[in-house]
Each structure stands twice: as structure tokens, then as C-alpha cells.
N, C-alpha and C positions, 0 to 999 in steps of 0.2 A: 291125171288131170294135166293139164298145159295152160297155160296164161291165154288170153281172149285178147285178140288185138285188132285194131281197126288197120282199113288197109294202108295208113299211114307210120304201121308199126307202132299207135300209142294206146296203150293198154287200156279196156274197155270198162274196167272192175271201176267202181266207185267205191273213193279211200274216203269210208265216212259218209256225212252228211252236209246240208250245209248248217245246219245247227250244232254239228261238232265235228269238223273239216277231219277228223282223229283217227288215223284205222293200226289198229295194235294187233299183230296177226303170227302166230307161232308157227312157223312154215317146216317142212322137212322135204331135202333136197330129191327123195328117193317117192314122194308123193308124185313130181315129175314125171311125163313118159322119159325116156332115155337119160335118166337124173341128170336134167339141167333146165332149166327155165326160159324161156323162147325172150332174146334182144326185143326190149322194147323202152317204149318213154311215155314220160308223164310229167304232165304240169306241178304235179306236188314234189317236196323234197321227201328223202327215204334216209331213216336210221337204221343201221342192222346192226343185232347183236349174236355172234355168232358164239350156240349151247353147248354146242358138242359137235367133234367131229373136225372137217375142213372141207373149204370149200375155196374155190377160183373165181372169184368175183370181178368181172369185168365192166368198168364204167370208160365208154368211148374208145379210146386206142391204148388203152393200160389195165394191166389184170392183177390182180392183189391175189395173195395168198393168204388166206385168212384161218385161224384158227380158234379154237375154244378160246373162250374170252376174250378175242379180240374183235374190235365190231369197224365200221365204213358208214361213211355219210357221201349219199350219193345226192347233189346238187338236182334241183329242178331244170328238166326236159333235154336229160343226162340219155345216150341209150348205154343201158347195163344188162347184163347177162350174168348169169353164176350155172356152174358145171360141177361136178364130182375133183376132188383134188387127189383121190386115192381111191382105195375100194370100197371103205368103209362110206354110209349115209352122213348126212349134217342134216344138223336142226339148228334153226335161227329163229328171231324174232324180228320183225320186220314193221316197223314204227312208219309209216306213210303220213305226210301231215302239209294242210296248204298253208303255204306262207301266209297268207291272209290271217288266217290265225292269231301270226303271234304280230300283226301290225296292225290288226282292225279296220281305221278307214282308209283309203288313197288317198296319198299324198301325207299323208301323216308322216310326222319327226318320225315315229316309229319306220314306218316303211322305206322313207327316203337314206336316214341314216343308218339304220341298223340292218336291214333286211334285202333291200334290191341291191345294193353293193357288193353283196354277195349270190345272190340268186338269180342274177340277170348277169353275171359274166360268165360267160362261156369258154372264159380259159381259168377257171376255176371250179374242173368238174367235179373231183373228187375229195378224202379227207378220210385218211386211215386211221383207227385210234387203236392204241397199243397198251397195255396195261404195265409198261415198263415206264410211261411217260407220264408224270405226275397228272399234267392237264387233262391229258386221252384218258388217263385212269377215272379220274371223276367224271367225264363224259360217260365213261362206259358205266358207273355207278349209277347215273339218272336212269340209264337205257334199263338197269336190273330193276331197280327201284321200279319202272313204266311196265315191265312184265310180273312184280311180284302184284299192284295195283291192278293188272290185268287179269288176274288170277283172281284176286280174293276182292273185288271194287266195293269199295267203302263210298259210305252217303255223297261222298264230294271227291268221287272218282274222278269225275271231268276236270276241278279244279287241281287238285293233286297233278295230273297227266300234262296238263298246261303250265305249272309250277315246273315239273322236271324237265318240260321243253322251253322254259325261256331259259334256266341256269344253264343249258345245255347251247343253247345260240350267245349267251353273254360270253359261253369260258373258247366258244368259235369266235367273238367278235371279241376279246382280248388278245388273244392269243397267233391269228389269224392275219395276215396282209394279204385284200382281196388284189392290191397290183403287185402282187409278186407271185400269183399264178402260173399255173401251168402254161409252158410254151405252146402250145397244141396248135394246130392251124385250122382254122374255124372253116375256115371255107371246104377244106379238105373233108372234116367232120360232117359236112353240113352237106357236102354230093355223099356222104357213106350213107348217112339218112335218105336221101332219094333213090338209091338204089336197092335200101332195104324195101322200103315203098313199094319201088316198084316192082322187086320179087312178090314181097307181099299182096300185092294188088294182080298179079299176072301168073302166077303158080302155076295155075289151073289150064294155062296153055302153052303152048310150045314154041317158047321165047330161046333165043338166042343169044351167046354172049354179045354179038352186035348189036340186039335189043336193049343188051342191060347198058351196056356203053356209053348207046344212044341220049341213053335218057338223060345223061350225066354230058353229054358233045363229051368225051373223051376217048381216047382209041384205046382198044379191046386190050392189051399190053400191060397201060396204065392204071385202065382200071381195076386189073387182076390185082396188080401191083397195092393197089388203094385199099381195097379189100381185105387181102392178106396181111397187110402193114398194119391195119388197125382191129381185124377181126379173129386174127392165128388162124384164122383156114382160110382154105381155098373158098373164092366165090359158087363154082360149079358145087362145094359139099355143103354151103350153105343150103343151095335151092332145093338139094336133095333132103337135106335134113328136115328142112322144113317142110318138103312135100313128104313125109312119112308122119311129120307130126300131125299136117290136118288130115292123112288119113285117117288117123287113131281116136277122132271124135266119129269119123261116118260106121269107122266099125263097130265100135262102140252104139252107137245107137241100131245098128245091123238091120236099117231099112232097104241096103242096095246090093246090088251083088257085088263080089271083090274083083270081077271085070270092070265092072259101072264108077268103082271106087278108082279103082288105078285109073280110067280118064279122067272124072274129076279132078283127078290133082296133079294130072300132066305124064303122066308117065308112058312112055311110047307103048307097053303093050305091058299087062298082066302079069307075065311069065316076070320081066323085068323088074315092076314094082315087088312082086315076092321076094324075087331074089335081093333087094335089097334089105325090103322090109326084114328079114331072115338075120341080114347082119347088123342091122343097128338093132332088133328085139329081142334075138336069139329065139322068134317062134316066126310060123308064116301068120299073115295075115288072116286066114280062117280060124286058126286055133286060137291068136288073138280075142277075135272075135267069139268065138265059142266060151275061153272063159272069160268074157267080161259078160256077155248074157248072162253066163253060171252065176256071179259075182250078183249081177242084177235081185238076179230070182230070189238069191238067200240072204238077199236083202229084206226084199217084203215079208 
């Protein structure tokens, strides 16, 4: 499976409803095509608590090394990514939640003072919690507490899960100085989002690095530079990666031929899309295709 993203790179899934903004979701990194999970953003904020395992969890231009028991709060309309940190899989739990939630109406004390001071600054993307660190530790306690509740939900499941997300933004908004944030440089951040866009939005044809440049008025150099500074690869292994990823939804449903497939997602000819497909799958793209039908079948 791969994450669904609209072509502004913000993830399509809805976290929750709007009757309980809440999405509590037990993920494993190796469910993933190529174990890692496709750069994307969202208006909600994100707790993780990582099960087992390790993982490289990347929020904007910095990548955390994360291990069992130790969890990340990734700020609203953050882009983050997580990748394999070793050979071995991870399993996390992934707490999605809109700020609205925990402040109810606009413009509320609650909103103005406890919540958008942190949630609307952009140089305050991320927040590592470590079980070494008294505060971090009981964060990370709510987040166990929000998964064993996930597990076994009792009558007043919602109010419990709401309970261990406000003690979890108090011991943030004690502990916490939203102006002594990350230095980051927002503008800088903010062209790396439009040029995920605009991979994301143009895959499909045969765009140029002076295309991608474009989009951003900055020269082709710069941008490489901008890219790599905040994303550890190259922009060219992005587009690549990404166009192997949405092939892997068309083969999967195996309506086209894997000629038809490799134009679709830009790749100057067939032979070439294989051959890549081959090294980031370790299968080609027909045998792909062949056992996820199989996979299908012995499904029903």
C-alpha cells in the first residue's frame, strides 16, 4: 500500500470524522511498497509511538532516528516521511488529531492561548520524546495508554483518548517555548513544498530539471542544492521513486499493459521503467503484477 496524496502532496486519508477529529492507527513500516511511506502534509497534528523496531522519520529538513519506545510529534502542515533505519520492519502507532479538538470554538482562550502558538508556527516543526527524559516519558505514557484504549475501547473510549491528548499538549505547553523554535527558513521550506507539488502534479510527463526549477524562479544548481539539503536525496531519485510508486497502484489493479503503465508515469520507454522497477522491487514489474493478482484471488 502507499499513502494517497492529492497533487499538492497533502494526504487524502481522513483522520477521523468530524464528530471525533481522532484517527488511532497501528501502522508497520514494511506494509509500505519500498518500506517507507510517500513525503506528505496535513492540516492535523501527528503523535507516533514507535512498537518495535526503528525507523528514520523525517519532518521538513531533519530526520530523527527513532526507536522502540521512543515516539515524535509532528506539528500541523509539517511534510514528514519515515523510511526503514535498518533491515529489520517497525511498527508504530500513529495518533492523527485536529487541533480543533482540543480548543473547540475559534478564537477561544483555549485556541488562542494554548494551541495556535504552537500549531501555526512554522519554525516549530517537530518534538522528539525520549524515555530518558522525565516529561517525554510521560508523553510517551499517554500515547501507550491511547493504544492499549485502542485495543480494548471501553464505553467512554472517546472521552478517555481526549483525556490523554489534552495531559499530552499541557506537559507540551509546560515544558515547551514555542519562540525558541527551530531556526529553519520557512521560505526555503515553503519553495521545497512546491516543487514536491509540482513533481507530484507532473510525474506523468516529461518534465525537466529546468521545469522543476521553474516553478520555484530558481536556477537548476540551487535548486538541486535545496532539495538535497532538506530531503538527503537527490531530486532526479525523488521523481524516480515516486514514479515507481504510482506505478504500483496501476499494476496492482492490472487493467493496462506494462507498456501503457511505464507512459503513464513518465518513463521514456518500458525496457527502462523495468529496469528500474527491478532495483528498487527486486522483481520486474509483470511478476509484480502477477503476484498481487495471486494475493487478490486468495483473498476472496
Amino acid at each position: 500500500m502507499q499513502i494517497e496524496l492529492r497533487g499538492d502532496g497533502r494526504e487524502i486519508k481522513s483522520h477521523g470524522d468530524y464528530s471525533f477529529p481522532v484517527l488511532v492507527s497501528p501502522e508497520r513500516l514494511d506494509a509500505y511498497e519500498m518500506g517507507s511511506f510517500a513525503c506528505h502534509w496535513h492540516p492535523e497534528i501527528e503523535f507516533t509511538l514507535i512498537l518495535d523496531g526503528e525507523i528514520l522519520y523525517q519532518i521538513n529538513d531533519r530526520t530523527y532516528h527513532l526507536k522502540e519506545g521512543d515516539g515524535i510529534f509532528c506539528n500541523a502542515n509539517m511534510l514528514h516521511t519515515g523510511r526503514h533505519a535498518g533491515d529489520g520492519d517497525c511498527s508504530y502507532l500513529s495518533v492523527t488529531v485536529s487541533p480543533a479538538l482540543l480548543y473547540g470554538y475559534e478564537a477561544s482562550l483555549l485556541q488562542t492561548k494554548y494551541v495556535q502558538p504552537l500549531t501555526e508556527n512554522l519554525l516549530f516543526p517537530a518534538v522528539p520524546f525520549s524515555p530518558d527524559i522525565p516529561w517525554e516519558r510521560d508523553v510517551l505514557a499517554c500515547l501507550e495508554t491511547i493504544r492499549r484504549l485502542y485495543g480494548n475501547p471501553p464505553r467512554s473510549y472517546e472521552l478517555r483518548v481526549l483525556t490523554e491528548l489534552y495531559r499530552i499538549w499541557i506537559l507540551l505547553f509546560d515544558n515547551l517555548d514555542p519562540e525558541a523554535g527551530s531556526s529553519g527558513d520557512t521560505r526555503e521550506l515553503e519553495r521545497l513544498r512546491q516543487i514536491i507539488a509540482f513533481i507530484h502534479g507532473h510525474y506523468m510527463d516529461h518534465i525537466t530539471l529546468e521545469d522543476i526549477s521553474g516553478c520555484v524562479n530558481m536556477c537548476k544548481s540551487e535548486c538541486c542544492r535545496l532539495f538535497r539539503r532538506n530531503m538527503d536525496q537527490s531530486l532526479f531519485d525523488y521523481l524516480l521513486h515516486y514514479r515507481i510508486r504510482q506505478s504500483i497502484g496501476l499494476l496492482t489493479r492490472g487493467r493496462d499493459s506494462i507498456t501503457d503503465i511505464s507512459w503513464q508515469c513518465g518513463f521514456s520507454s518500458p525496457a527502462y521503467f523495468s529496469k528500474l522497477f527491478r532495483k528498487f522491487m527486486g522483481c520486474t514489474p509483470r511478476e509484480y503484477a502477477r503476484g498481487a493478482r495471486g494475493k487478490t484471488l486468495s483473498e476472496k
